[in-house]
C-alpha positions in Angstrom: -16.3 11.6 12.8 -15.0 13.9 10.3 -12.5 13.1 7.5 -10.1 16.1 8.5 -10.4 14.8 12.3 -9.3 11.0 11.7 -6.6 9.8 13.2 -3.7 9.1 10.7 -0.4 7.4 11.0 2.5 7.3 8.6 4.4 4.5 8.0 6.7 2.9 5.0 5.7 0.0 3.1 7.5 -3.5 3.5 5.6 -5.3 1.4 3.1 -6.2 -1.5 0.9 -8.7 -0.2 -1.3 -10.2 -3.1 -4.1 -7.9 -4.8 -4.7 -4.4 -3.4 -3.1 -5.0 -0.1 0.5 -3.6 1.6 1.9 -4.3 4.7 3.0 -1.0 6.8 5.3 -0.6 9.5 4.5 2.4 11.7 7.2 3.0 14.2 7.1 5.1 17.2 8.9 6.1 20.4 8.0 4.9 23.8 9.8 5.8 27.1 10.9 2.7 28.9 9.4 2.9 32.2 12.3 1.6 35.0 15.0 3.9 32.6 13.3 6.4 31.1 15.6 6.0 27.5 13.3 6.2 24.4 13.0 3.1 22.5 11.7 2.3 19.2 8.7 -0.2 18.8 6.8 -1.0 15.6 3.5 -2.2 14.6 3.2 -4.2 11.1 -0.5 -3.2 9.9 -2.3 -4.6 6.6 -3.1 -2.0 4.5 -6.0 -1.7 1.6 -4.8 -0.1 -1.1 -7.8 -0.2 -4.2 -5.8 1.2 -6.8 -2.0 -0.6 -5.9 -0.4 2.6 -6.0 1.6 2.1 -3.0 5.5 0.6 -3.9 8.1 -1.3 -0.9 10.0 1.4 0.4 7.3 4.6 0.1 6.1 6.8 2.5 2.4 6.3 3.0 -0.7 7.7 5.1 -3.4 5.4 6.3 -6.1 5.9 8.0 -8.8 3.7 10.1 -11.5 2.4 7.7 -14.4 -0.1 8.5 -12.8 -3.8 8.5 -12.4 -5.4 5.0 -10.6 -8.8 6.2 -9.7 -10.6 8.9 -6.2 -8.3 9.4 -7.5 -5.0 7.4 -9.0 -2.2 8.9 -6.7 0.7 7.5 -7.0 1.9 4.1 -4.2 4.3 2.4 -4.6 7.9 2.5 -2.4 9.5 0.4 1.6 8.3 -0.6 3.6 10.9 1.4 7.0 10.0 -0.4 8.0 7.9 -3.2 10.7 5.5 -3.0 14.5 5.9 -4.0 14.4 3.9 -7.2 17.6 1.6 -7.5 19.4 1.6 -10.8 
């Protein structure tokens, strides 16, 4: 598959897990099926991240990679937005 063709998600980052690993929330809309109102369901994916660039609270792209671990098979793309720093 080609690189521009991968699927990609964006998510934000909840956590720091240990060395060059994030955890990422990717939230999306699904239409309950009796109602038909939109709800929000999110997935909580591990993340490889080589470099630790990644901070809680950015924007981040990931896409699929081969599996490193047990729980990573998504590695981080580019950091869409940076995080609001707190003063």
């Amino acid at each position: 598959m080609q690189r521009d063709m991968q699927r990609k998600l964006v998510g934000t980052v909840v956590k720091k897990s240990g060395a060059k690993t994030i955890k990422v929330v990717v939230e999306r809309k699904v239409k309950h099926p009796k109602y038909e109102k939109y709800m929000l369901r999110s997935t909580k994916l591990a993340v490889h991240d080589p470099k630790e660039l990644a901070c809680e609270g950015d924007q981040v792209e990931i896409v699929p990679c081969r599996p490193i671990s047990k729980t990573k098979s998504w590695r981080l793309s580019r950091i869409v937005q940076k995080a609001v720093a707190r003063t």
